[in-house]
N, C-alpha and C positions, 0 to 999 in steps of 0.2 A: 978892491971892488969885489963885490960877491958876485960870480959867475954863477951859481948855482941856480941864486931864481930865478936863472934864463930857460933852466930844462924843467917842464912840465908837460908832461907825455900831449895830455889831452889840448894844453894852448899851442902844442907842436904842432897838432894835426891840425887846428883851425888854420895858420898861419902857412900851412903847405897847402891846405883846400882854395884858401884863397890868392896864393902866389899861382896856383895852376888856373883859377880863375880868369885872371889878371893876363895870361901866358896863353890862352888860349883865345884871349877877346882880342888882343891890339898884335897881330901875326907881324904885321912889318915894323924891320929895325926904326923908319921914322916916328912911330908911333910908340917905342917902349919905353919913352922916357923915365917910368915907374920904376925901371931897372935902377936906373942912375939916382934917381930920389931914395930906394931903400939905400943900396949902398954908401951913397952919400952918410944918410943917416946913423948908419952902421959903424963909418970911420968917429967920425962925429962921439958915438955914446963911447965909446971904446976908448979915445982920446982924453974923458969925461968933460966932454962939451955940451953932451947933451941938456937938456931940463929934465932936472931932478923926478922921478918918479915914473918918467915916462919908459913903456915897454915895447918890443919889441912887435908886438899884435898889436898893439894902436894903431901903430906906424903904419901897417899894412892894411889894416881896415884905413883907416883916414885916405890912405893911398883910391883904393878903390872906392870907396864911397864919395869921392867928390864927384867923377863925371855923374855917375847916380843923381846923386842932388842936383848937379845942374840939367839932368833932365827930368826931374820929378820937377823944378818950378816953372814949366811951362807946359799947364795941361796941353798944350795942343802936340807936344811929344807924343800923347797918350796915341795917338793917331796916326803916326807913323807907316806903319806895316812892316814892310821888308828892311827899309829904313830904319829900322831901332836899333839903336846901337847892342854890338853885342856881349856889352860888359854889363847893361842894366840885366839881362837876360840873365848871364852867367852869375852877377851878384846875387839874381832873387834866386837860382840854385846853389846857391854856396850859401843863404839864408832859412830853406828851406831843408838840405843836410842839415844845418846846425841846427834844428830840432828835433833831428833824428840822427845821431850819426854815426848810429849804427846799421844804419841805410844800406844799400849794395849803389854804390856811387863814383863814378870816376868823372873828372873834367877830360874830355875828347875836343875833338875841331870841328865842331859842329856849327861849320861854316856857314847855314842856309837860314832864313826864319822862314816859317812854315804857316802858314791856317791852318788851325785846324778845320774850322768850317770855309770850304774854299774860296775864291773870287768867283772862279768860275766854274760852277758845277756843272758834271759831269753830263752833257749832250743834255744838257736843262732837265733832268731828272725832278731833280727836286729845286727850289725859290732861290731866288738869288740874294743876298743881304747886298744893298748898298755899300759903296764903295767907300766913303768916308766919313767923317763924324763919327760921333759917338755911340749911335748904333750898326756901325760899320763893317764889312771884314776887315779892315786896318786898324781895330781897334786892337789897343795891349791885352786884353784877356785870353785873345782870339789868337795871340802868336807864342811860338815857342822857336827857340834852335834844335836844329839838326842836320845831320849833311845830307849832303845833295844825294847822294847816292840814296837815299830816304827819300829825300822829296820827290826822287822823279817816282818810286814808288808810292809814295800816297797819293799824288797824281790831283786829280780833282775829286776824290773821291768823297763820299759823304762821309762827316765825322765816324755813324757808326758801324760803315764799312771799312774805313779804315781802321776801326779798333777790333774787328772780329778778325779781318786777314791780317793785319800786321800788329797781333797783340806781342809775341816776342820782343822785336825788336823797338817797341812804346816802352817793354819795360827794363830795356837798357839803356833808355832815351835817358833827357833833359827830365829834371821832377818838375818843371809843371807841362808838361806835354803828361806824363803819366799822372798829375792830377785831374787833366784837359778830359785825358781816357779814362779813370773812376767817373767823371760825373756824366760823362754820356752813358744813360744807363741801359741795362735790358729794356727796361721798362717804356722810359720814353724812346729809346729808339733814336732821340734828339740830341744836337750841338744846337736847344731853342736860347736864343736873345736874354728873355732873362736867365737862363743857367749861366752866358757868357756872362752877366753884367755882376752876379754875384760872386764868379769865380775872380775877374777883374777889383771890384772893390777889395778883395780881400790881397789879393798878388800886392797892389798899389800902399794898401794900408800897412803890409810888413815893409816892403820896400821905406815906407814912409817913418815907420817906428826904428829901424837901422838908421834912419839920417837923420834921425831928429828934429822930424818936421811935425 
């Protein structure tokens, strides 16, 4: 068996970005079944059981891109909020390094989802968006992970106050929470409805080209 073309530096890194992905989304033992499926697969190639051709980063994508798929076929996933699971999250930033990855990026426990445009703003400052649907705050364009200790600081605040006081720690964040923060700009001042809706088509349609939908 040729072991060699198992070592390539750069499909190494894929395959540790998204085993920490994976390790970061499903925290309890009842849920890491993933564990047991690589391995499995592991003994399996090594045995030469496996199916011919197949590699060891398939294996690990296919791993994590099933729950993906099974919530990309039900637009009303999209609608979620706090509820999204957090492996689709953590999949569209281990999609989003892998366009960059040369990125400054680490996978953390960034246990919380977040609005960025809040539920409830701040002592009615500024408009409230609707609660559900598709021009919603529960919509996916509008959410990102990060931990709590974050969340209690952004608080309810408005997107672009919370990009001018907590620009630092956006840019150790989740990559699309620091997409969230580029497109709220000086200019507009705004997290407006269509900026979410374009950031969202575009999150949905990568997610969508990774599953082959």
């Amino acid at each position: 068996m040729d072991y060699g073309r198992w070592y390539n530096e750069q499909h190494n890194k894929y395959i540790l970005m998204l085993q920490a992905a994976m390790r970061v989304s499903f925290t309890s033992p009842k849920v890491m079944h993933w564990i047991t499926k690589l391995l499995i697969w592991l003994t399996d190639y090594f045995l030469d059981r496996a199916p011919e051709g197949w590699i060891y980063e398939d294996i690990v994508n296919d791993t994590a891109r099933e729950p993906v798929t099974e919530f990309l076929n039900n637009k009303e996933n999209f609608y979620l909020g706090v509820a999204t699971p957090h492996i689709v999250l953590n999949y569209l930033d281990f999609l989003l390094w892998k366009k960059s990855p040369k990125i400054d990026f680490d996978f953390e426990f960034r246990n919380s989802v977040e609005h960025w445009y809040p539920r409830n703003p701040s002592e009615g400052s500024f408009p409230r968006w609707e609660d559900e649907g598709p021009n919603g705050v529960d919509r996916f364009g509008n959410l990102c992970l990060i931990q709590r200790s974050v969340n209690s600081k952004f608080s309810n605040l408005h997107p672009s106050a919370k990009k001018s006081t907590f620009q630092e720690m956006i840019d150790k964040g989740s990559l699309k929470l620091r997409i969230m923060s580029e497109m709220t700009t000086d200019n507009s001042q705004l997290w407006r409805e269509d900026t979410c809706s374009k950031h969202e088509e575009e999150m949905l349609n990568l997610l969508k080209d990774a599953c082959g939908m």
